[in-house]
C-alpha positions as CSV (number, residue, x, y, z in Angstrom):
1,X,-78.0,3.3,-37.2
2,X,-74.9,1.1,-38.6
3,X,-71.6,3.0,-37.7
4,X,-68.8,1.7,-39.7
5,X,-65.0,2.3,-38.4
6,X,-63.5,2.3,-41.9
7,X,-61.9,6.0,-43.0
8,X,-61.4,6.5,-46.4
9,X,-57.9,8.1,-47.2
10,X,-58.2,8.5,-50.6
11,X,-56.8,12.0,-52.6
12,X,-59.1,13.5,-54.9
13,X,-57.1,12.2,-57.4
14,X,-57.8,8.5,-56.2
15,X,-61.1,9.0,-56.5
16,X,-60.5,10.2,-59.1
17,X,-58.7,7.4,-60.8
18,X,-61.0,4.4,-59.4
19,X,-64.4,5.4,-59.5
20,X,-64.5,5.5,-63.2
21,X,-63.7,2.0,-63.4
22,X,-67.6,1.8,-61.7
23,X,-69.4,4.2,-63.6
24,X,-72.5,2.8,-65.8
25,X,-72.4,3.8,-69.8
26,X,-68.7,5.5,-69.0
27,X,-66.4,5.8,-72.3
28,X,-69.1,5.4,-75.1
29,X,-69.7,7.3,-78.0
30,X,-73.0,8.3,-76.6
31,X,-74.4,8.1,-73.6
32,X,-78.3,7.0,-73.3
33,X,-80.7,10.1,-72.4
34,X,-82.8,9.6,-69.3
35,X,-80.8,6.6,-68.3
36,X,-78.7,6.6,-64.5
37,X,-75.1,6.8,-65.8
38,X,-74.0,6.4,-62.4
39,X,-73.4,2.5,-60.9
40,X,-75.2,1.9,-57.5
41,X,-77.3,4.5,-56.8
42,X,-78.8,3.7,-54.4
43,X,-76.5,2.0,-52.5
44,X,-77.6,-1.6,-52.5
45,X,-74.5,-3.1,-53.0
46,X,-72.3,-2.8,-50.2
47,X,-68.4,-3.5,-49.8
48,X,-67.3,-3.3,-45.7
49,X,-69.2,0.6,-44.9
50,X,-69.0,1.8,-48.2
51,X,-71.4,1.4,-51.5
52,X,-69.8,0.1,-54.1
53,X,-68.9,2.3,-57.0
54,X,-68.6,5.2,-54.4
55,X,-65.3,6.6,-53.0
56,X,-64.9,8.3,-49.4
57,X,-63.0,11.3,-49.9
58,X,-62.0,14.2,-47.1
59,X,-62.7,17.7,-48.3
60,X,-62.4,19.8,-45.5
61,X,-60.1,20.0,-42.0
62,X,-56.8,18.2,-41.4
63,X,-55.7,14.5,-40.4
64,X,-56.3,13.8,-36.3
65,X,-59.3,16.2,-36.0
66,X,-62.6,14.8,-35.1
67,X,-64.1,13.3,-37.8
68,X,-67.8,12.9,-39.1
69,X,-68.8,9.9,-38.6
70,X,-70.7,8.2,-42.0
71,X,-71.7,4.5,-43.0
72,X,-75.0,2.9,-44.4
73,X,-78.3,3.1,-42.8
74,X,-81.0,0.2,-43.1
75,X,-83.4,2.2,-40.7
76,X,-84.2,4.6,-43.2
77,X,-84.2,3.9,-46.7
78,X,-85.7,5.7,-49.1
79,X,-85.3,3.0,-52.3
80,X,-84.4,-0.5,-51.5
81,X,-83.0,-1.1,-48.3
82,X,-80.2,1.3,-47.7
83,X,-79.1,5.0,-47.0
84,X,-76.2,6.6,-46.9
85,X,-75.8,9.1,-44.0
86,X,-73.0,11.8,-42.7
87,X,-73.3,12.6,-38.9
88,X,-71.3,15.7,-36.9
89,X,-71.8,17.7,-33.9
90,X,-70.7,20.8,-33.1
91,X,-67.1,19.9,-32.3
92,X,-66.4,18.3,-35.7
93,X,-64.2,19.6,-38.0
94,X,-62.8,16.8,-40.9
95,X,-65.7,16.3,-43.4
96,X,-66.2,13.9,-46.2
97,X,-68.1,13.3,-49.0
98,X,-69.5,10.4,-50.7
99,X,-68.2,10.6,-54.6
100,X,-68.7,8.9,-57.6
101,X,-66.9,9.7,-61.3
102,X,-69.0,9.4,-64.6
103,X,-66.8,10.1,-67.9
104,X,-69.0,12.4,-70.4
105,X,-68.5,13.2,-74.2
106,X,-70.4,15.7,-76.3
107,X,-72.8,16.4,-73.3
108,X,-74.4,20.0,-73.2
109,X,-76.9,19.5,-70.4
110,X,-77.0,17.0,-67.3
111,X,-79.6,16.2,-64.5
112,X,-78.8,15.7,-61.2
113,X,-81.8,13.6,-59.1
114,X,-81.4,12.2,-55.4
115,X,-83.5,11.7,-52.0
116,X,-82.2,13.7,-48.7
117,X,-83.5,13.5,-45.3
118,X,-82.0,16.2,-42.7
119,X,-82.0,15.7,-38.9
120,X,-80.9,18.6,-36.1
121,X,-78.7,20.5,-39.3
122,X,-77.2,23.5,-38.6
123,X,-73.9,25.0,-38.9
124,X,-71.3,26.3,-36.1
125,X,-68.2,27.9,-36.1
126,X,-65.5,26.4,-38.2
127,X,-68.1,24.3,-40.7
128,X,-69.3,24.8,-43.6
129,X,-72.3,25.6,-45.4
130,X,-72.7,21.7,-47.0
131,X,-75.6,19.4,-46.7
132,X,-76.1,18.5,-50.2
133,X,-75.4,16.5,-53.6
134,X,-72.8,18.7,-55.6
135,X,-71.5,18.5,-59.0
136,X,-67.6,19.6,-60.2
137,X,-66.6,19.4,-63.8
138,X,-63.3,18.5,-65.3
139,X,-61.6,18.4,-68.6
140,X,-60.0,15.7,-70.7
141,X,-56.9,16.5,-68.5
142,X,-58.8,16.0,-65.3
143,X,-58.6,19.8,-64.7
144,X,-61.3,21.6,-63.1
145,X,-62.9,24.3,-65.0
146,X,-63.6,26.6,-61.3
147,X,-61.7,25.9,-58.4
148,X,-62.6,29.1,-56.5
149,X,-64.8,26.9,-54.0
150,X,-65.3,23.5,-53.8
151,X,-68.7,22.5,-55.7
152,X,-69.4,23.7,-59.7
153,X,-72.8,23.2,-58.3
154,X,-75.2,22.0,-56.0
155,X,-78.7,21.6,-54.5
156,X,-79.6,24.2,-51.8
157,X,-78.2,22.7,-48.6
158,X,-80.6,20.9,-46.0
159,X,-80.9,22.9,-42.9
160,X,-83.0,22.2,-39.7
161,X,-84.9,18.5,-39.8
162,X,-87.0,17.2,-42.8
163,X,-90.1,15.2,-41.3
164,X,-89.9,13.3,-44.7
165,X,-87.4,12.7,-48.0
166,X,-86.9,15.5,-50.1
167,X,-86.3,14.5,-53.7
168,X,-83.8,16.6,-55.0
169,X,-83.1,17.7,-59.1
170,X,-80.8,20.1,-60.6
171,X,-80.2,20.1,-64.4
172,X,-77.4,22.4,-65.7
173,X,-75.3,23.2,-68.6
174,X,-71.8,21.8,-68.5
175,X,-69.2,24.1,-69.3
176,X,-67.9,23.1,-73.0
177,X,-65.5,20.3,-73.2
178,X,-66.3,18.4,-70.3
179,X,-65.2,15.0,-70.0
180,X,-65.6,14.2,-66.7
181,X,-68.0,14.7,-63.9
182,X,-68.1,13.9,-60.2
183,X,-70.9,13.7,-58.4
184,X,-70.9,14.4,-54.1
185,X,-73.1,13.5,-51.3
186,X,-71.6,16.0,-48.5
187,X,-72.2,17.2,-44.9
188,X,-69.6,20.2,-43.7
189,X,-72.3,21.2,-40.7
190,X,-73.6,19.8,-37.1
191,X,-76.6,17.2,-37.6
192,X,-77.3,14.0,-39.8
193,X,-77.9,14.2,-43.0
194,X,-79.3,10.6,-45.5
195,X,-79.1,10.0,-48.8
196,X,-80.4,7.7,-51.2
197,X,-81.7,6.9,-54.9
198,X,-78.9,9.2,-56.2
199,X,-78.9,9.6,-60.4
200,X,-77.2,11.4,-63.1
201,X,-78.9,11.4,-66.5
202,X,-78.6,13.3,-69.4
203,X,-82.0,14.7,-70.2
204,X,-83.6,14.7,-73.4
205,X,-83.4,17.4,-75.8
206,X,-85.4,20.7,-75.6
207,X,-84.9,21.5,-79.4
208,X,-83.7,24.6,-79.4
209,X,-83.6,27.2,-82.0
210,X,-80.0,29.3,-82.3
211,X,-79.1,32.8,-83.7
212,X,-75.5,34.3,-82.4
213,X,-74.7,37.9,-81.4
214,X,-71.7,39.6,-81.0
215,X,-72.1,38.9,-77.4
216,X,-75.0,36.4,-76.9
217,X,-76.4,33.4,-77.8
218,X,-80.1,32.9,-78.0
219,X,-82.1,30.2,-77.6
220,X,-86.4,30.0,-78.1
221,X,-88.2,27.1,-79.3
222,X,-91.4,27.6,-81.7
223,X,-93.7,28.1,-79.8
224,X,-92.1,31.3,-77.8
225,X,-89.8,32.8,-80.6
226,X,-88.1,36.2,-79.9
227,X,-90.0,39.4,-80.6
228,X,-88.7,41.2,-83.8
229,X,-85.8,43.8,-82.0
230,X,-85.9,42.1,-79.0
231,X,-82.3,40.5,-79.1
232,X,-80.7,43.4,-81.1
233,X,-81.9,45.6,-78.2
234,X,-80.7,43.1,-75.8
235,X,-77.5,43.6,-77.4
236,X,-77.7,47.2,-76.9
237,X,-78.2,47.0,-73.4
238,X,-75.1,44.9,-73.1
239,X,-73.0,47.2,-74.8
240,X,-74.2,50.0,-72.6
241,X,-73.9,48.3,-69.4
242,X,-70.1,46.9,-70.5
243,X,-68.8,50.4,-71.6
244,X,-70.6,52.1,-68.3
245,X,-68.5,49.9,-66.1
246,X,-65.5,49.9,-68.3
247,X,-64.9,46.3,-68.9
248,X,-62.6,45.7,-71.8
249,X,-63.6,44.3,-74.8
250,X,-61.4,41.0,-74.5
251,X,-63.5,40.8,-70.9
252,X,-66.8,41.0,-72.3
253,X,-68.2,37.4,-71.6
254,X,-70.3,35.6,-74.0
255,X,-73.9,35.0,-72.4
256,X,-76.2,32.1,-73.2
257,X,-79.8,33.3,-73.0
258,X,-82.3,30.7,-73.0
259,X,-86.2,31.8,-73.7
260,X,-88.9,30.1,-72.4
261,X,-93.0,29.8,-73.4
262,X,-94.0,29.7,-69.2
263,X,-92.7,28.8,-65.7
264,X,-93.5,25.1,-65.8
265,X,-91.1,24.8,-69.4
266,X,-88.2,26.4,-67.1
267,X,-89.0,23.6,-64.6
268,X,-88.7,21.1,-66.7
269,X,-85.7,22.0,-68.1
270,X,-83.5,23.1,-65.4
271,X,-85.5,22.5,-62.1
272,X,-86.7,25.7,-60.6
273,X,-90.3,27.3,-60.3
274,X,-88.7,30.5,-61.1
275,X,-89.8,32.8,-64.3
276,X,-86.4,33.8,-64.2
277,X,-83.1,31.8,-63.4
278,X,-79.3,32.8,-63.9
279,X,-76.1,31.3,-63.5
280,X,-73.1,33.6,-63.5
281,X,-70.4,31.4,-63.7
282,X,-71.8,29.6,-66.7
283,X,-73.1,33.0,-68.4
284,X,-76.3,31.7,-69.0
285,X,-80.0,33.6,-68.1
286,X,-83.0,31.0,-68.2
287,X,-86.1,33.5,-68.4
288,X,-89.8,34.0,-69.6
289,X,-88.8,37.2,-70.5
290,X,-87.2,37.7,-74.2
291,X,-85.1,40.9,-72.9
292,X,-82.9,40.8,-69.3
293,X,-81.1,44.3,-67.9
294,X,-80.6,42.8,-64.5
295,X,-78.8,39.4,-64.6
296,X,-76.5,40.4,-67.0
297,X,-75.3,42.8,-65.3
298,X,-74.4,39.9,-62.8
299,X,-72.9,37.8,-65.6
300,X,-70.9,40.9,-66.5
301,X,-68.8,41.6,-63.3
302,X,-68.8,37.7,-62.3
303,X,-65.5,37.5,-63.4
304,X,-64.0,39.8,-61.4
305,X,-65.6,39.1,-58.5
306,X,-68.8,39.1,-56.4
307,X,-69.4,42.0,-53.9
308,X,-72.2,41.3,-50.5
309,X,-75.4,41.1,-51.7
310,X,-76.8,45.0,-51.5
311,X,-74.1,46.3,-53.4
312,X,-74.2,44.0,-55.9
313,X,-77.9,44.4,-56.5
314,X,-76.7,48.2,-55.8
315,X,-74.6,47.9,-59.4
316,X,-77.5,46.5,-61.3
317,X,-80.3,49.1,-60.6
318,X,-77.4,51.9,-60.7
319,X,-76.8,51.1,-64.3
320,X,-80.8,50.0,-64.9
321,X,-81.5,53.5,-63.6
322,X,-84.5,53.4,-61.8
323,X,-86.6,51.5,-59.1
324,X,-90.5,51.0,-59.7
325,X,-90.5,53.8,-62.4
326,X,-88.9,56.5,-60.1
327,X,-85.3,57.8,-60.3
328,X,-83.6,56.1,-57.6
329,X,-81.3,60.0,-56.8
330,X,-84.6,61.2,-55.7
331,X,-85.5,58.3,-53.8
332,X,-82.6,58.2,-51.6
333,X,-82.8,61.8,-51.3
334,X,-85.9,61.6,-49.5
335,X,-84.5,58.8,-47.2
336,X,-81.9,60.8,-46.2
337,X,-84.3,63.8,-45.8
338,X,-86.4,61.4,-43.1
339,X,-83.2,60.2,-42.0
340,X,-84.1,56.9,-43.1
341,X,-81.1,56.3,-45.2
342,X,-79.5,53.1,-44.3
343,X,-75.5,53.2,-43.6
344,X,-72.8,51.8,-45.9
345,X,-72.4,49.0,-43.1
346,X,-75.7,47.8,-42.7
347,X,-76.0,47.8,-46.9
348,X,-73.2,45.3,-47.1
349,X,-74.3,43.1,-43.8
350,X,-75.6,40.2,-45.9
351,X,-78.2,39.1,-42.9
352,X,-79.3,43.2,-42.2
353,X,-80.0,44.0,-45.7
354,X,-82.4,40.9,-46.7
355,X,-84.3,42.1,-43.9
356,X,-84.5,45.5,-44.9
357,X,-87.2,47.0,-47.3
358,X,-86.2,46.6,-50.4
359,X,-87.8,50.1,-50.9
360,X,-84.9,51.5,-49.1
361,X,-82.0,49.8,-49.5
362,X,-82.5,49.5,-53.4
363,X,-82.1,53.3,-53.7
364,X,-79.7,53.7,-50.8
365,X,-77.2,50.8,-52.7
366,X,-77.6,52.0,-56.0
367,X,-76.9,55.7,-55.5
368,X,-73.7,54.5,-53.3
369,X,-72.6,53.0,-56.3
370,X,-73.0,55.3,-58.2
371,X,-71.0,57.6,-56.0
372,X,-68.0,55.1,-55.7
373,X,-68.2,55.3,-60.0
374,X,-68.3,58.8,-60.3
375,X,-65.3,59.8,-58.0
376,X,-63.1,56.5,-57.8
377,X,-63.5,55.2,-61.2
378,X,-64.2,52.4,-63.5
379,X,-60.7,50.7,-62.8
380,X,-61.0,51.3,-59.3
381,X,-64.7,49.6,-59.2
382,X,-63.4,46.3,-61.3
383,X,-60.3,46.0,-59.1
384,X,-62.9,46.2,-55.8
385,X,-64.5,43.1,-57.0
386,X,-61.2,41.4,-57.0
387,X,-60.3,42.3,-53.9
388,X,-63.7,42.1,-52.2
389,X,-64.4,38.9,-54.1
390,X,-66.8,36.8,-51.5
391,X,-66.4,38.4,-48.6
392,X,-69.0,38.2,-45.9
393,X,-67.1,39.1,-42.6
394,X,-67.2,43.2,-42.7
395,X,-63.1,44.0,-41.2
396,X,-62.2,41.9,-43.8
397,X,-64.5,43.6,-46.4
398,X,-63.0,47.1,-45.1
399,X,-59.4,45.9,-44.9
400,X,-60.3,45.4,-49.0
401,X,-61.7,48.9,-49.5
402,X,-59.0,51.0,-48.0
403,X,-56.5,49.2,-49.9
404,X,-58.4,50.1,-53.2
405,X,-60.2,53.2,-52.2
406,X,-57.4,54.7,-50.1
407,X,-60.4,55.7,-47.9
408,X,-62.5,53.8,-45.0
409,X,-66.2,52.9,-45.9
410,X,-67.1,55.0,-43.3
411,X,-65.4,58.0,-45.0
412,X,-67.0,57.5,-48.2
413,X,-70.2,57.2,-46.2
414,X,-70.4,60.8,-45.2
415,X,-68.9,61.9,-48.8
416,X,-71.9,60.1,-50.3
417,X,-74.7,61.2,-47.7
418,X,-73.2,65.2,-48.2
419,X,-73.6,64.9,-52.2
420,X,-77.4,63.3,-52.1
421,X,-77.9,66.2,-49.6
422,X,-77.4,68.9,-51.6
423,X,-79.0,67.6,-54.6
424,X,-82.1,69.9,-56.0
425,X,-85.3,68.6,-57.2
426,X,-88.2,70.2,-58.5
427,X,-91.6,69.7,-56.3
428,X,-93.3,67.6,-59.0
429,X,-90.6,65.0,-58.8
430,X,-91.6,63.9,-55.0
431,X,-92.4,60.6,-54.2
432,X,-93.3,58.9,-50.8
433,X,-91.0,55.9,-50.0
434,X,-92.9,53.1,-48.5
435,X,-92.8,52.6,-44.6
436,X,-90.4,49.8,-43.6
């Protein structure tokens, strides 16, 4: 492995500035589809450690701490004869990434393609969940368009050791008026991560058919058009969801619903095996399905915040209404009857709860939601998202409560457990929740 010495001590804004002096097809009228607009890829051409047409640039922990170390690699290329790689150990704490600047113009839809290789990756205290290529967008101004973390988007981070190169491809929707867009290769964890064959290219056309709501826009193609109703009663939905939560008319977001003939079309176009695929802070629903009343609901509170994982699936199937055909009151009644009833805690612990039944902790979140609508409020429920926005640590998540709710989650834990408790139900309406 080839350790360089050189530290790049660039600002973002260097990076910036230069690399679009490098970037391939930058400043035309139209960029060519399915061509690498980015100069270099991967990483033949070499000036001291660092490809050319690529910028070093910190982004995250200060000047003096121990640094990642980062250079090119001929041991293990994947195309050509070079790699990038980021190395760290557990002590590390100043990251980098590897960035390049492509300038954009009229471009909807862009595809991000690359080889990683992970070795020994994992994350300890004080990193950060990064092993990846990530996109962020700016305007004409060079202003991002999100700047609540620090990728618009990215591949799924590379954990553990890959025995082989993984290719890599994300295609997203830019946010409109885009001009300019960065591409990372980043490490913020322990372990080695490579990278190689790295391309942006803006994909070719789908063809897609239009028709604008008051709060959607649809896209089909011919050969899976909408079913007659199908997007006036998705509009339906939307309006019941919004006024149910009480989000404002001026907050209603617009939602970009893209409908697909089969799995493999979704593939293609964006890059995931999924039937269904959303993106909340883009507003747009990629699905096989010509009517959504889950990820919408998503899309809806986005932009006040996102709440741990269980209660924000909690909000979805509270306003949905039910869980496998069954009213979720009487589910959770009978947990709490067999004291199975999961606490308020353990609903919000993102690593508990995706280990729980879904069986039981659908119910159990979506009837505590319901609770914390009925007896704090709309207002109160949108301003908990701002103030909970994120948070994964659970004194922090608490701390956020009390100072909205007045009241520890604890508290509204019993409140909650006494009203299920004395709900009635008439013996027809029993049904068995499945074991854990």
């Amino acid at each position: 492995m080839n350790i360089g010495t050189k530290r790049g001590r660039l600002t973002f804004v260097g990076v910036l500035l230069t690399a679009i002096a490098f970037a391939g097809g930058c400043g035309k009228d139209e960029a060519p589809k399915d061509t690498n607009l980015l100069t270099n890829g991967s990483f033949e051409q070499v000036e001291g450690n660092i490809p050319v047409g690529w910028e070093l640039n910190p982004f995250r922990g200060m000047e003096g701490s121990r640094e990642a170390e980062y250079g090119i690699d001929t041991a293990y290329p994947f195309d050509g004869e070079n790699s990038f790689f980021f190395k760290a150990d557990a002590v590390t704490r100043r990251f980098f990434t590897l960035s390049q600047e492509v300038e954009v113009k009229d471009v909807e839809r862009i595809k991000l393609r690359g080889a990683v290789r992970s070795l020994d990756v994992r994350r300890d205290k004080q990193q950060y969940p990064q092993a990846n290529l990530a996109l962020t967008y700016y305007d004409q101004d060079r202003n991002r368009f999100y700047s609540s973390r620090f990728y618009d988007k990215r591949t799924r981070p590379r954990l553990e050791t890959s025995d082989d190169w993984i290719s890599e491809e994300l295609i997203v929707r830019l946010p409109e008026n885009t001009a300019y867009i960065v591409v990372h290769c980043a490490l913020g964890m322990t372990g080695t991560v490579w990278y190689d064959d790295i391309s942006l290219e803006i994909p070719t056309d789908i063809g897609w058919n239009t028709s604008v709501s008051k709060n959607f826009t649809f896209h089909w193609t011919d050969q899976a058009p909408y079913p007659d109703g199908s997007r006036e009663y998705q509009q339906q939905l939307f309006d019941n969801y919004a006024t149910r939560l009480g989000i404002p008319e001026v907050d209603r977001p617009h939602i970009y619903h893209f409908l697909y003939p089969d799995s493999l079309s979704i593939y293609q176009a964006i890059g995931t095996k999924e039937p269904k695929k959303s993106y909340w802070d883009s507003q747009e629903v990629h699905s096989i399905y010509p009517v959504d009343d889950h990820e919408i609901i998503h899309v809806m509170t986005f932009q006040y915040g996102v709440l741990p994982f269980g209660l924000s699936e909690g909000t979805a199937f509270y306003l949905i209404g039910e869980y496998k055909g069954h009213r979720l009151e009487r589910l959770a009644y009978d947990l709490l009857q067999n004291d199975r009833l999961p606490t308020v805690r353990s609903i919000v612990d993102p690593t508990r709860v995706r280990q729980m039944n879904p069986d039981i902790v659908i119910p159990a979140a979506a009837t505590y939601i319901g609770f914390l609508l009925e007896f704090g409020g709309t207002d109160r429920f949108l301003d908990f998202h701002i103030a909970a926005n994120n948070m994964l640590n659970y004194e922090e998540y608490a701390a956020a409560f009390v100072k909205v709710y007045e009241k520890t989650p604890e508290e509204t834990d019993v409140a909650w457990r006494k009203i299920l408790g004395g709900l009635q139900f008439p013996d027809s309406a029993h049904t068995e929740t499945q074991e854990e």
